[in-house]
C-alpha positions in Angstrom: 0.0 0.0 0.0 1.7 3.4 -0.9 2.4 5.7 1.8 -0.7 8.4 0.2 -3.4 5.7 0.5 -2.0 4.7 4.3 -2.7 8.0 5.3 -5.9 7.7 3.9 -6.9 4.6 5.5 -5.8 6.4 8.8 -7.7 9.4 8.4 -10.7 7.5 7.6 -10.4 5.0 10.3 -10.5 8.1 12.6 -13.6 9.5 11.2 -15.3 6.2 12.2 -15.7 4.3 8.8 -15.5 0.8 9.1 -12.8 -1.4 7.2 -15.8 -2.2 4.2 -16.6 1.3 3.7 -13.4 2.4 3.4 -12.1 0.1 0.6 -14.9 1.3 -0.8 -14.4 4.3 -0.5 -10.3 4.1 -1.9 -11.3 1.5 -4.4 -9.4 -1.3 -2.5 -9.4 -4.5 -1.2 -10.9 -4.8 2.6 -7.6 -7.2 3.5 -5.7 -4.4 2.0 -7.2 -1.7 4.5 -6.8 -4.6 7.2 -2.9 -4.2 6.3 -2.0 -7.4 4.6 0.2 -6.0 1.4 -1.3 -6.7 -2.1 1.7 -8.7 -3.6 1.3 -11.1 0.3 -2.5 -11.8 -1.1 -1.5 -12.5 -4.6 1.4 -14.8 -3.6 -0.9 -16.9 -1.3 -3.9 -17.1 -4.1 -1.0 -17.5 -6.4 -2.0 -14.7 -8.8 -5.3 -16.2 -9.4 -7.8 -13.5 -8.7 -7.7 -9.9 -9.8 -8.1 -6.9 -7.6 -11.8 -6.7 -8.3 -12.5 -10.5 -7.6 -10.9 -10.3 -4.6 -12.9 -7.6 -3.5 -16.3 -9.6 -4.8 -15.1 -12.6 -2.9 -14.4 -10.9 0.1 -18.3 -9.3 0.2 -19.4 -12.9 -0.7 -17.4 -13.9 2.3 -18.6 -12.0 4.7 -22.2 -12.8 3.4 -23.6 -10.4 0.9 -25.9 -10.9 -1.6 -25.1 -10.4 -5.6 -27.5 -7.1 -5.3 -25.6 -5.8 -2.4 -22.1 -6.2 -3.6 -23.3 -4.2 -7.1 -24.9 -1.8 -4.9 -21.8 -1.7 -2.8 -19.5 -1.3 -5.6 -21.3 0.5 -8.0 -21.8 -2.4 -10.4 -24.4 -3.6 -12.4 -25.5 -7.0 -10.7 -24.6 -9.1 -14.2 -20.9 -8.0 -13.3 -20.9 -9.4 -10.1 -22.3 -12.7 -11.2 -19.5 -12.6 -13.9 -17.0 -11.9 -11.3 -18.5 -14.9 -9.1 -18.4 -17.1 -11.9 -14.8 -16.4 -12.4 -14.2 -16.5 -8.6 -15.5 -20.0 -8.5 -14.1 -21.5 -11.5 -10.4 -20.1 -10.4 -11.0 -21.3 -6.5 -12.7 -24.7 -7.3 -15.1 -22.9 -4.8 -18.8 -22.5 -5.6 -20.1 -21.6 -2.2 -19.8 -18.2 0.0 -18.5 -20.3 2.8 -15.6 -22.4 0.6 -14.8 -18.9 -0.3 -14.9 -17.6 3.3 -12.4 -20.2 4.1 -10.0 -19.6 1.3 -9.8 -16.0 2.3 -9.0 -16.7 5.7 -6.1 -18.6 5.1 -4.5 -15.5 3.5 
C-alpha cells in the first residue's frame, strides 16, 4: 500500500468508517485496508484473482448478496455474477462459505 493511500486509511479509520466502507471508498481490497500487502494476497492465491474479484469474494465472504455487492461497488448485478463465476471456477469454490475459508487462510 503506498504511503498516500496509508494515510488515507488512517484518516478514515478516525472519522469512524469501518474497514468495508473504506475500501470502498479508496477502491481497494478490505484485507488491504486490514494491512496485509497486495503482492502477500497475490502470492498466497498464487496470482489467481484480480483486484476486483478479490474484492467480490471478500463481500461474498462476509455474506452479501449479488444485489448488495453491485450496490456496494457500483456495479451492475450481471458483473458481479460474472465476477462470481470467475471466482468460483479459479478457487474450485462455488459456495460463499468455501470462499470464506479460502480467504482466511490469507
Amino acid at each position: 500500500m503506498k504511503l498516500k493511500r496509508q494515510s488515507d486509511v488512517q484518516a478514515l479509520k478516525q472519522q469512524g468508517l469501518t474497514d468495508q466502507e473504506i475500501a470502498s471508498q479508496l477502491g481497494i481490497a478490505i484485507s488491504t485496508v486490514r494491512g496485509a500487502k497486495p503482492t502477500y494476497i497475490a502470492k498466497r492465491l498464487n496470482g489467481r484473482l484480480t483486484e476486483r474479484e478479490r474484492q467480490v469474494a471478500e463481500l461474498v465472504a462476509t455474506g452479501m448478496n449479488s444485489p448488495a455487492i453491485a450496490k456496494e461497488l457500483q456495479v451492475s448485478e450481471r458483473t458481479v455474477h460474472a465476477h462470481r463465476y470467475r471466482i468460483s471456477q479459479k478457487l474450485k469454490a462455488n459456495r460463499p462459505v468455501e470462499i470464506a475459508a479460502l480467504l482466511s487462510k490469507i
